[in-house]
Every structure is written in C-alpha cells, then in structure tokens.
C-alpha positions as CSV (number, residue, x, y, z in Angstrom):
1,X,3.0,13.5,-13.2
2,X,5.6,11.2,-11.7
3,X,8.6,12.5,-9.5
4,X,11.1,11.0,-6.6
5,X,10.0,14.4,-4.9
6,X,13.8,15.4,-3.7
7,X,14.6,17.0,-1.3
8,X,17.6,19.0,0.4
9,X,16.7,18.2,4.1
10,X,19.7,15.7,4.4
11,X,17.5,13.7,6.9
12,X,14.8,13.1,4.5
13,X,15.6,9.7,2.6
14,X,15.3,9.2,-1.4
15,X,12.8,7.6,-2.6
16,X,13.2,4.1,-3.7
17,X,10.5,4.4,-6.4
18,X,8.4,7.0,-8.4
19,X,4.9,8.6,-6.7
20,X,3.2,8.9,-9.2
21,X,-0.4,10.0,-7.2
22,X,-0.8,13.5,-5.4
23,X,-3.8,15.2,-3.7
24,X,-4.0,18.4,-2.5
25,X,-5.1,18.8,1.3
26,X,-6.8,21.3,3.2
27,X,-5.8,22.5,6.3
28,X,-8.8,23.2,8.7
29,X,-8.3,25.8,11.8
30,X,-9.2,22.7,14.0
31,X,-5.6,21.7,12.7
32,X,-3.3,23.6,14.2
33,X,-1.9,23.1,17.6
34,X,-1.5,25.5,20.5
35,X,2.0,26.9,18.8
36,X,1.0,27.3,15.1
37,X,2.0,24.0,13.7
38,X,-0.2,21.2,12.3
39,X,-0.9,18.7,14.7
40,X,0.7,15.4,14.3
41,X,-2.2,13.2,14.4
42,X,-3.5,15.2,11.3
43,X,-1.0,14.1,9.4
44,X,-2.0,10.8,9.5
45,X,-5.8,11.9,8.8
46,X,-4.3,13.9,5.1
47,X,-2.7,10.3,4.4
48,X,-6.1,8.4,5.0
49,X,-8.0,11.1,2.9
50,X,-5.3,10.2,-0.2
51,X,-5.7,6.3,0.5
52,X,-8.7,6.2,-0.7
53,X,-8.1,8.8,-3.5
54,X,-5.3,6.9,-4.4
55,X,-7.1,3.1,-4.8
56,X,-10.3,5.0,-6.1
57,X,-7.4,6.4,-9.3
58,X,-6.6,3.1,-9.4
59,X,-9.3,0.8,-9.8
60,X,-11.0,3.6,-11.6
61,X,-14.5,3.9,-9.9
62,X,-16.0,4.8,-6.7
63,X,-15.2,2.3,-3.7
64,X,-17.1,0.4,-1.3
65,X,-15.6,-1.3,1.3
66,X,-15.5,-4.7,-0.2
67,X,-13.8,-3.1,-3.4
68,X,-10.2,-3.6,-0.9
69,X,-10.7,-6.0,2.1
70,X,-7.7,-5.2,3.8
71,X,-7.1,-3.5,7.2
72,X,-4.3,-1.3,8.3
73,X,-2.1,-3.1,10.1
74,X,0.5,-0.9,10.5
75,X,1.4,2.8,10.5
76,X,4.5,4.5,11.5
77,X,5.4,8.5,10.6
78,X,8.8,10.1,10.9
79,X,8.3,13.6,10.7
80,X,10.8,16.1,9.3
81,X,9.8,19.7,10.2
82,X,6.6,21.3,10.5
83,X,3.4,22.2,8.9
84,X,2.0,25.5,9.2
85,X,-1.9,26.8,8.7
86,X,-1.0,28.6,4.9
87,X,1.0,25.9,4.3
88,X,-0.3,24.5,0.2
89,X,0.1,20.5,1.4
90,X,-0.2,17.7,-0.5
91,X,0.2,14.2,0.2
92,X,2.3,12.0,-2.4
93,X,1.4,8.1,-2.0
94,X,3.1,4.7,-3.7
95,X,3.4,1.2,-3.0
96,X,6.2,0.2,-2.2
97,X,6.5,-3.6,-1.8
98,X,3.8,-6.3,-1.7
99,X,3.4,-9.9,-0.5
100,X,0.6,-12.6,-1.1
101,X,-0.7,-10.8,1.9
102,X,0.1,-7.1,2.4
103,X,1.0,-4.3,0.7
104,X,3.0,-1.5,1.9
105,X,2.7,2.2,0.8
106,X,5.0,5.2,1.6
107,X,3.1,8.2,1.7
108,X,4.9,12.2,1.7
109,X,3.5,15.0,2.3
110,X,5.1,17.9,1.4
111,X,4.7,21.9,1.0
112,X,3.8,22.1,-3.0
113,X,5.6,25.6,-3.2
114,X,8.4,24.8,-1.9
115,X,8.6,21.0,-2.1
116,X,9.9,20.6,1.2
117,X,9.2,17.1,2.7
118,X,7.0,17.3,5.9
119,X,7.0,13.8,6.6
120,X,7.1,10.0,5.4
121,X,4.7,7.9,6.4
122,X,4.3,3.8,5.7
123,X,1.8,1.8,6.1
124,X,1.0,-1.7,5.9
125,X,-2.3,-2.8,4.6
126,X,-3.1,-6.8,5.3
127,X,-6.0,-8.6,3.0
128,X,-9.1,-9.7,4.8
129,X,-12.2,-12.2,4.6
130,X,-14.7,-10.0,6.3
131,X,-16.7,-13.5,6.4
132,X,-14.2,-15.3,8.0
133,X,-12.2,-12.3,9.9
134,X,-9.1,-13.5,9.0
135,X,-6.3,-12.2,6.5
136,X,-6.9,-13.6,3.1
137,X,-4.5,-13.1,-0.1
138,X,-4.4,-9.5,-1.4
139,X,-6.9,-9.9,-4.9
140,X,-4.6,-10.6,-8.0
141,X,-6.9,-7.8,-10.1
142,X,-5.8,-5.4,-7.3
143,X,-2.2,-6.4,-7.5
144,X,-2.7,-6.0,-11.6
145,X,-4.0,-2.6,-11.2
146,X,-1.3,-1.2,-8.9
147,X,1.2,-2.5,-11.4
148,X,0.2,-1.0,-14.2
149,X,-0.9,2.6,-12.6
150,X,2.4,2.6,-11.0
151,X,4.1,1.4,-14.5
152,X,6.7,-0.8,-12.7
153,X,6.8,-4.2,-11.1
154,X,5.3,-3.7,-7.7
C-alpha cells in the first residue's frame, strides 16, 4: 500500500513523497500520561520500533547491527494533537533525502480509523565505521535497496 496520508489538520504539512511502509503500534498502560494522553517521549519509542521494521522490509532478512552502521544523529518531532490509550496508531516511515553520508526519514504516525496525523517526526541517520568510530559513506547496496522498495529515486 502506498499513500501521501492527507490530512485536513491545516497545520499538518503534505507529504513530499509516498510512505509506502506502515506498522501497527501498541499502546501499553505505562504510555499514557497523568491526563489521558500518550506521552511524548513514546512517540519517539513507536518510531524506533518501525525503524527497524522498516530496514528489516527492506533488506529483506533479519538485522544485526552491522547490517546498517549508522547512528542517529538527529531527531526532531512536531506534534499535532494527541494520542489517546484506544487510539489504533500506526507509524508511517519514508526516506526522504540522502547524501554520501546520511539519510533522512520522515516518520507519521497517525490514528488508522480516522487517519488523523498525530505527529511528523525526522530523523537523520549518519553512516558509521564501528572500527574506526567515525562516519563512513552510507553502503551503496543500502542506498539500492531503499530505491527500489520506495520505487522512486531517493
């Protein structure tokens, strides 16, 4: 399945490209905050969970930490209303721009009844020798891979 995932909160941007990966998410009682809503730093927990989902789709087998040698090296979340404990969430992730070091991906979850964005949240992912510690080109295979799951030039 492959949508823009639309949406008609007028402060929820389109999307540039397609998402073309989506995982359902749980929401634990351990989740919510003191008011009802899920907490914020949960969010960000739902989009690691579909990370890995999402380069374990793509490379097509289970991963081990030398399968991506990157590190986050950036995350930033703009949330657009809240999440709630029977809320069904699911979190939506593509890439949206690479470099010989980096990729970016744009992650959205959103309430899969009624498709309302919850948030948008990027992150930028920098290739790394875990022999040397420093950042190393992103792997050409994994550049390959992303290109053709996402069926567009990444």
């Amino acid at each position: 399945m492959t949508t823009y995932l639309p949406s008609d909160n007028p402060r929820v941007p389109e999307a540039r490209h397609p998402f073309r990966h989506c995982i359902d998410v749980q929401t634990r009682f351990t989740d919510i905050d003191l008011i009802g809503h899920v907490n914020n730093n949960v969010y960000l927990s739902f989009m690691d969970l579909a990370k890995i989902d999402y380069f374990t789709t793509v490379l097509q087998r289970k991963l081990t930490p030398r399968d991506l040698c990157m590190v986050v090296a950036h995350i930033d979340c703009d949330y657009f209303e809240p999440a709630y404990f029977d809320n069904h969430l699911q979190v939506w992730t593509t890439i949206i721009h690479h470099g010989e070091r980096s990729i970016t991906l744009q992650q959205r979850i959103v309430d899969a009844d009624t498709m309302q964005t919850k948030c948008i949240g990027t992150t930028v992912m920098v290739g790394f020798d875990p022999v040397t510690t420093r950042s190393a080109p992103i792997d050409t295979e994994l550049i390959a891979r992303l290109t053709d799951y996402e069926k567009r030039p990444i």
